[in-house]
FIMI-204266 format. One line per field, with one value per residue (C-alpha): residue number from 1; residue in three letters; x, y, z. Coordinates in Angstrom, 2 decimals, decimal comma, m for minus. Each point is the difference from the previous one (the first is absolute). Example, Ala and Ser with C-alpha at 12.3 -4.5 7.8 and 13.67 -1.06 7.14 Angstrom:
num: [1;2]
residuo: [ALA;SER]
xx: [12,30;1,37]
yy: [m4,50;3,44]
zz: [7,80;m0,66]
% end
This chain:
num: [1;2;3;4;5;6;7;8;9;10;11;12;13;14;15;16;17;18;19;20;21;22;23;24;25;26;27;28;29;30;31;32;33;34;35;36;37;38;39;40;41;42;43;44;45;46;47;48;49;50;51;52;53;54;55;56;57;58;59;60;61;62;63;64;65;66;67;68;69;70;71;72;73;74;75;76;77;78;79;80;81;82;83;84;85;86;87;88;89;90;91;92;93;94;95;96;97;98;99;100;101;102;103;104;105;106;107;108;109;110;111;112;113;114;115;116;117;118;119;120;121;122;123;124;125;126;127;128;129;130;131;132;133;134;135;136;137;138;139;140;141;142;143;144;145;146;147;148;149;150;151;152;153;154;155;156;157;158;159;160;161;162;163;164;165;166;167;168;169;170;171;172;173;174;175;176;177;178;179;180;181;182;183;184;185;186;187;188;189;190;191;192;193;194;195;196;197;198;199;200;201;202;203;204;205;206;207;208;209;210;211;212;213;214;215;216;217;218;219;220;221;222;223;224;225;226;227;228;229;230;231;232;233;234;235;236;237;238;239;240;241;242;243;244;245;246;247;248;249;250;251;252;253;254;255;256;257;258;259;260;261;262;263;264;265;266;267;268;269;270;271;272;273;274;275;276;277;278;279;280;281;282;283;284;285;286;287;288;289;290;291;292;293;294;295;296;297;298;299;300;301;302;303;304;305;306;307;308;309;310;311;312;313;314;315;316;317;318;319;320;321;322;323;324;325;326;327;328;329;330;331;332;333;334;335;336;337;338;339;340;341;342;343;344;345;346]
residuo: [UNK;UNK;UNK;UNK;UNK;UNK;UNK;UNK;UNK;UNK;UNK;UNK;UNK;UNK;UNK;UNK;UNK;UNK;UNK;UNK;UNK;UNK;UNK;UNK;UNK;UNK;UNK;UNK;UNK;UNK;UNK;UNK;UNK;UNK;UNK;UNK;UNK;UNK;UNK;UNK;UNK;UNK;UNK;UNK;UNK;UNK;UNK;UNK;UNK;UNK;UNK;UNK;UNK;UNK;UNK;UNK;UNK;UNK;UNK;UNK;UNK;UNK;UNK;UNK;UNK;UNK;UNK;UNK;UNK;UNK;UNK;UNK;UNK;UNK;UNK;UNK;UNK;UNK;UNK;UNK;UNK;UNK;UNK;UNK;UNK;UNK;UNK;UNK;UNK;UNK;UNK;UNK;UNK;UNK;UNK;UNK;UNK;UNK;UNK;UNK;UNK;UNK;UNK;UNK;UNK;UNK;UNK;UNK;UNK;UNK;UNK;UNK;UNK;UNK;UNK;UNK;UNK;UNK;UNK;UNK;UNK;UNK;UNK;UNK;UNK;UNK;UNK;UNK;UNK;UNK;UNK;UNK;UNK;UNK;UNK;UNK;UNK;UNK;UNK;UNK;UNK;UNK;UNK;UNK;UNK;UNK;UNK;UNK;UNK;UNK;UNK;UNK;UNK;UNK;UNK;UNK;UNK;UNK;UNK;UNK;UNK;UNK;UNK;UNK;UNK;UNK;UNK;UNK;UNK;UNK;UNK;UNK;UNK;UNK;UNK;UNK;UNK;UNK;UNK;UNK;UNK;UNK;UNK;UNK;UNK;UNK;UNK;UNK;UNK;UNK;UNK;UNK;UNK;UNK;UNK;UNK;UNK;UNK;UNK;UNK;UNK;UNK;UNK;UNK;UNK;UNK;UNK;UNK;UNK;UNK;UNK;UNK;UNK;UNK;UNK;UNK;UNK;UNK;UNK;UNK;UNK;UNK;UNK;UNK;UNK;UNK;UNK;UNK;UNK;UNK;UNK;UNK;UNK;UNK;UNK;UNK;UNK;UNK;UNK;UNK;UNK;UNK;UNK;UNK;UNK;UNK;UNK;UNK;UNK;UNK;UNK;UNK;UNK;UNK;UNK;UNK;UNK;UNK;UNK;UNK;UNK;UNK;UNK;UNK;UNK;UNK;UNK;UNK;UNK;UNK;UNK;UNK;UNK;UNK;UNK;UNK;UNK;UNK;UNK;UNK;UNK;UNK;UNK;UNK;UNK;UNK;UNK;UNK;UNK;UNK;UNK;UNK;UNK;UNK;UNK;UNK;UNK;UNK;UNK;UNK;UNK;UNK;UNK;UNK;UNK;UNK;UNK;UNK;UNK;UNK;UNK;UNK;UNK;UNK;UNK;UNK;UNK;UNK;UNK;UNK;UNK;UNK;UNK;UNK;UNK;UNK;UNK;UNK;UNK;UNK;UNK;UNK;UNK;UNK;UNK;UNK;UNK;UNK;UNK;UNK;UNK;UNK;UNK;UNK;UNK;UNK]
xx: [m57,31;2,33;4,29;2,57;3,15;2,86;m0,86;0,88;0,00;1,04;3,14;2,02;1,93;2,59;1,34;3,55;1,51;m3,23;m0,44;m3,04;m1,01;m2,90;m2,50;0,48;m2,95;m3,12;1,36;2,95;1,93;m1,71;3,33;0,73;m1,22;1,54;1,11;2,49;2,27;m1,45;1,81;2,95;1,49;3,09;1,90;m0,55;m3,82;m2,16;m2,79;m0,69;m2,01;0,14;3,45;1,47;0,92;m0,80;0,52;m2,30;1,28;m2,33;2,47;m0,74;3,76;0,67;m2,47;1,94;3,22;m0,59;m2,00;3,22;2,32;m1,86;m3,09;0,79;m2,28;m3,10;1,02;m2,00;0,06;m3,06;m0,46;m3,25;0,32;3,82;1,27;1,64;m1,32;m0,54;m1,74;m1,27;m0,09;m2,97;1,87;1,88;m3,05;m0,82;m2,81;m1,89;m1,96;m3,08;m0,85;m3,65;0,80;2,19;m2,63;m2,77;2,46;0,40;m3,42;m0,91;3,81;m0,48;3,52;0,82;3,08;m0,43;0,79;m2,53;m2,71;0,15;0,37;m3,00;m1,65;0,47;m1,53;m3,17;m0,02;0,40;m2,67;m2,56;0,19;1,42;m2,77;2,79;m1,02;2,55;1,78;1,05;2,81;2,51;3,70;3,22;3,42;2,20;m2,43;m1,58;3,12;1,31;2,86;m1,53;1,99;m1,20;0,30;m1,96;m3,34;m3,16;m0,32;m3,52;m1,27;m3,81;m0,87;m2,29;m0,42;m2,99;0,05;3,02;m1,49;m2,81;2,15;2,45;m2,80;m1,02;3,26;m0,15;m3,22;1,97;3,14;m2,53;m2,17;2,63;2,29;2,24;0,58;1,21;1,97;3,54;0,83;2,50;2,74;m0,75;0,30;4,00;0,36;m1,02;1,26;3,81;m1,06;m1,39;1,57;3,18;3,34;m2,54;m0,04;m4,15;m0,80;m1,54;m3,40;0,20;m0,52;m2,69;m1,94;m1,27;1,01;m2,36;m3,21;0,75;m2,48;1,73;2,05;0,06;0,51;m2,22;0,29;3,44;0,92;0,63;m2,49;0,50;m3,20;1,09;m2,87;m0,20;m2,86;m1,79;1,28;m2,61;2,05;3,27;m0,06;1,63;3,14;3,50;0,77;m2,82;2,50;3,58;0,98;3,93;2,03;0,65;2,00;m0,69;m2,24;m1,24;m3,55;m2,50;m3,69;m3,55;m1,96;m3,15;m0,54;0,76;m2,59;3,07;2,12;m0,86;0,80;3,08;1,07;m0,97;m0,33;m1,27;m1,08;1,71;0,31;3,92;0,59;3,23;3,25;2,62;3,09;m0,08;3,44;m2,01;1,41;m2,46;0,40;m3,27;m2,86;m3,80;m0,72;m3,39;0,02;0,92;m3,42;1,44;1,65;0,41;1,84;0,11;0,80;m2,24;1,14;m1,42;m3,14;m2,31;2,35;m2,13;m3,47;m1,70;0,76;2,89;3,48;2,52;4,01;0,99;3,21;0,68;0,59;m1,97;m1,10;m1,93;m2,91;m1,42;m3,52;m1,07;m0,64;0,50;3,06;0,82;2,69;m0,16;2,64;0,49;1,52;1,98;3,39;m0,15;2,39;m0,55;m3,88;m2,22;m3,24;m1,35;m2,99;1,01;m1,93;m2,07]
yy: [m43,78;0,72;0,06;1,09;m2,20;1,02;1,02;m1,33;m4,09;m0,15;m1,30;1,00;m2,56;2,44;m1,41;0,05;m1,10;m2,11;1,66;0,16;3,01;0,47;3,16;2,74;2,26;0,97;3,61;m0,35;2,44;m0,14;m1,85;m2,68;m1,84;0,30;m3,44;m1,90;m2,61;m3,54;m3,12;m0,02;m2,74;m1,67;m3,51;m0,78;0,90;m1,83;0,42;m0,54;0,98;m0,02;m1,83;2,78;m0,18;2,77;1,53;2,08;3,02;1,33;2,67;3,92;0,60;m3,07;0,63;3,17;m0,90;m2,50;2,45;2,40;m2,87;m2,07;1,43;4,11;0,86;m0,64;2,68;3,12;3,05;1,27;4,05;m0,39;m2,23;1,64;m3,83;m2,64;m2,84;m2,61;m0,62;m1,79;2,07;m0,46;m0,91;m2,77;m1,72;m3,27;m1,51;1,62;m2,59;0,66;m1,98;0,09;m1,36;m3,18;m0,94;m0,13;m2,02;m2,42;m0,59;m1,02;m2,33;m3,34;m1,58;2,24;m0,18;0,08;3,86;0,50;m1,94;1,35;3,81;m0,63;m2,01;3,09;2,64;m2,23;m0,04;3,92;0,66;m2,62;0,68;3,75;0,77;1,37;0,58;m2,89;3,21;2,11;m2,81;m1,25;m2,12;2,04;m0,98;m3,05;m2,23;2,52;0,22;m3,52;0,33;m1,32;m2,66;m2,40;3,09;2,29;1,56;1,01;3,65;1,06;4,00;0,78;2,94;2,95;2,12;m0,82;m3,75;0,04;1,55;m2,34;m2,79;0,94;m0,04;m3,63;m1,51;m0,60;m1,96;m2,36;m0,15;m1,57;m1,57;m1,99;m2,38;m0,22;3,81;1,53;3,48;m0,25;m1,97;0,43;m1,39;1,27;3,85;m1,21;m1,01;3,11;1,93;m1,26;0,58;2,96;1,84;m1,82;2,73;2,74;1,46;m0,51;m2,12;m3,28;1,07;3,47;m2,32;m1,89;2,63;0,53;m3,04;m2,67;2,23;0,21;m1,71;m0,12;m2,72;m3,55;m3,71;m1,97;m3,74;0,91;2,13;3,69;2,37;3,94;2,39;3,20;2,54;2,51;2,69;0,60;2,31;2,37;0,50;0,10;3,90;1,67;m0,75;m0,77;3,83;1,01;m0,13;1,31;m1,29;1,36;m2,07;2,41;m2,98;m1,93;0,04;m1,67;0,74;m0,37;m0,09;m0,80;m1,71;1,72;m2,02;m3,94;m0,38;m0,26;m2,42;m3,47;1,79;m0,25;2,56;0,36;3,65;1,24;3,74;0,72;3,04;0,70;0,26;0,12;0,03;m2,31;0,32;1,59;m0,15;3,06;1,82;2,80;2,71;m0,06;m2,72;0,79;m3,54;0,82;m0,65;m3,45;m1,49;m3,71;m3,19;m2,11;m3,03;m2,32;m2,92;m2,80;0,16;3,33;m1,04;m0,33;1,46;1,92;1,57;3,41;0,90;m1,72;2,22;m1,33;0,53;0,92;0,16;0,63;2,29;3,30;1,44;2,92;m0,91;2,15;m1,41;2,78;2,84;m1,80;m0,23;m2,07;m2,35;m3,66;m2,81;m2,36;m3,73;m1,38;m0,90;m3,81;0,76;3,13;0,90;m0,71;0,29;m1,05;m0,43;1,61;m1,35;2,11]
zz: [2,37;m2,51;0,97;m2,12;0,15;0,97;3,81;3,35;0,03;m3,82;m1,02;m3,03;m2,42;m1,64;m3,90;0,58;1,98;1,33;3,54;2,51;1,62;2,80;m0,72;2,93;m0,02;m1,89;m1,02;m3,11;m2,47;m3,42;m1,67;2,83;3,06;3,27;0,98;2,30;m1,60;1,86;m2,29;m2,07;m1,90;2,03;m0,95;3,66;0,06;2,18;m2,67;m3,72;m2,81;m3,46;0,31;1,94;3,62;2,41;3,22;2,04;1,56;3,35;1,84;m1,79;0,31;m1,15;m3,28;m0,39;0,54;m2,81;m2,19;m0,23;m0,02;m3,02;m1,81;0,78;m2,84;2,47;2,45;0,16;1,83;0,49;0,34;1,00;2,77;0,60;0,56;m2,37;m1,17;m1,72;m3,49;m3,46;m2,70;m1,94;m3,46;2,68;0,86;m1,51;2,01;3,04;1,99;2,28;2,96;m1,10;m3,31;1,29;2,50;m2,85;m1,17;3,10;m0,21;m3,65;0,51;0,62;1,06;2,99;2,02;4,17;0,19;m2,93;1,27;3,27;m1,40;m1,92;2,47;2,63;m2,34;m0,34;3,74;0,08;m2,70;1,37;3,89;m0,89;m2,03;m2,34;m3,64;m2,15;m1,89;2,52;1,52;m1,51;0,75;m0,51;0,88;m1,18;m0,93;m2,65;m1,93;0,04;2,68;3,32;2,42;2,45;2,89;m2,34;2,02;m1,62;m0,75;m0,16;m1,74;0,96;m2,45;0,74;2,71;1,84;m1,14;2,26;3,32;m0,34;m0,12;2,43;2,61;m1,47;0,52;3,90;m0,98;m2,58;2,51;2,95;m2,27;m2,85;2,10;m3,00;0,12;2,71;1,78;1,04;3,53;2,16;m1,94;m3,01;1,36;0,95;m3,21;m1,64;2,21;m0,85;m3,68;m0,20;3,25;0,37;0,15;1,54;3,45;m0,07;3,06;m0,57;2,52;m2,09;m3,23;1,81;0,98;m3,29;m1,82;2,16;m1,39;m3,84;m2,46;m3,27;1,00;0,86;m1,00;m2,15;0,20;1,21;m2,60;1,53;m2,25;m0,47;m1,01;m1,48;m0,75;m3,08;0,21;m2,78;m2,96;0,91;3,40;m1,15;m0,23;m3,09;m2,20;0,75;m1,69;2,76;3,05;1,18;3,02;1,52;2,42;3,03;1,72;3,28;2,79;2,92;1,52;2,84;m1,94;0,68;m2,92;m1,19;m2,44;m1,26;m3,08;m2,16;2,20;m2,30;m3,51;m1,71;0,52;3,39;1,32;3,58;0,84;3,02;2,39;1,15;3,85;0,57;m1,80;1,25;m2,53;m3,65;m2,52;m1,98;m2,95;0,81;3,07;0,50;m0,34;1,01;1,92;0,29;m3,79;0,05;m0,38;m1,56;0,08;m2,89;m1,50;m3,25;2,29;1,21;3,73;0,84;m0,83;2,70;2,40;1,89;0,50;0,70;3,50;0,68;0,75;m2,41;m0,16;m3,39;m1,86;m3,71;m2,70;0,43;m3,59;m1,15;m2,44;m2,38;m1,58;m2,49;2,45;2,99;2,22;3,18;1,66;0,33;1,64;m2,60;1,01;m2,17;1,74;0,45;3,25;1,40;m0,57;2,51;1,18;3,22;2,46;3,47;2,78;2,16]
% end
């Protein structure tokens, strides 16, 4: 299967100054690559490569914050996708590196460190008991660029779209099967939930719900792993020029879920059908509700988040999408705060 680079679970080393961006998406503008700002070099860094220290920065507002504050050249505002963002110019980029490539890497290097070994050792698990083919994985994140700490987890990328389903359904197998690799416990949901949930009003059995199911996450020999899936190019539908999507503001929503084949890609999408309308901030007058037929998010924790059948509470940013001649609304999550999405029980 051939992959361009530059797509989601990439990172970008820019030439000057020497910054490292993470790759948002699979669909870019033909001069740059959307990407989020994810180390910068800092006295007080934590981290070091090339002689440099570095921080890592996590929060979005944070990354922007420091984006218009620092390095402003790397904003973007996007008329396509009527939001700003951020970017690397293509003449800015001095090294892209693909998780595929660093863990062919792993495995013909000899002196491994503990994170390494156990990165590499983890993808042999996933290919052998997986039945995954060795090029469509690969190990993103810290490691790959030279930056991880001793807290640093191991951030898996299985490639192609139905190598993914078939190995999302073998993964309950390795889980019961591999002592040294194993779901979430008790604990570790509290932990994660402070992390990832911490400052929002969603209830801790509300993050449960969903959270005590998911597959593409665990620990491995103690180390806490993260799957992310890319479909295959095939599936990624179009060009970046292909779609216009307009920000008609907030909204909050009753749905069903027709559909969940999407729910483990990055990004994740789910067809829904809209039953109710609880609040909307709208720019528009008028909104057809019956048209908003999606949910979808670039980040990792609304993965997995629910399944056809289930009645889920949404809230987000409601957008119009045009695909070439095709027009509907979808609630995307991005709001690391306010968006939401949640199982209601029966």
């Amino acid at each position: 299967m051939k992959i361009s680079k530059g797509i989601e679970g990439d990172y970008i080393q820019t030439k000057f100054p020497r910054l490292f961006f993470d790759v948002k998406g699979i669909h870019h503008p033909k001069d740059r690559i959307i990407s989020f700002l994810r180390f910068y070099p800092n006295k007080n860094g934590d981290r070091e490569v090339l002689g440099t220290k570095y921080k890592k920065v996590y929060d979005l507002d944070e990354r922007f914050s420091l984006v218009k504050d620092k390095f402003p050249q790397f904003l973007f505002r996007s008329p396509e996708l009527d939001l700003e963002l951020q970017a690397v110019n293509k003449k800015d980029i001095e090294k892209i590196y693909s998780p595929r490539e660093y863990y062919k890497i792993l495995v013909e290097k000899e002196d491994l460190s503990k994170l390494e070994l156990q990165s590499k050792d983890l993808c042999d698990l996933f290919i052998h008991k997986g039945n995954l083919p060795p090029n469509s994985i690969g190990i993103t994140g810290s490691q790959m660029i030279g930056l991880d700490n001793q807290s640093s987890d191991i951030d898996i990328i299985v490639y192609g779209t139905n190598t993914g389903l078939l190995f999302q359904k073998s993964l309950m197998n390795i889980f019961n099967k591999i002592y040294e690799c194993r779901m979430y416990n008790q604990e570790d949901f509290v932990k994660h939930y402070q992390w990832r949930f911490g400052g929002s009003e969603i209830d801790y059995d509300d993050y449960l719900r969903s959270e005590k199911r998911k597959l593409h996450q665990g620990l491995y020999r103690n180390i806490d792993f993260f799957i992310r899936y890319i479909k295959s190019p095939e599936d990624w539908r179009g060009t970046y020029y292909d779609y216009k999507f307009n920000n008609y503001g907030r909204i909050k929503i009753k749905a069903e879920i027709i559909n969940s084949d999407g729910a483990i890609f990055t990004p994740c999408s789910y067809e829904i059908k809209c039953k109710k309308v609880i609040q909307s901030e709208l720019k528009l007058n008028k909104v057809k509700y019956s048209d908003i037929i999606e949910v979808s998010s670039f980040r990792g924790r609304f993965c997995e988040q629910a399944i056809k059948g289930e009645s889920v509470l949404v809230e987000g940013k409601l957008e119009r999408v045009r695909y070439k001649d095709n027009e509907y609304l979808r609630i995307l999550l991005t709001d690391q705060v306010r968006d939401k999405m949640l199982v209601l029980e029966d």
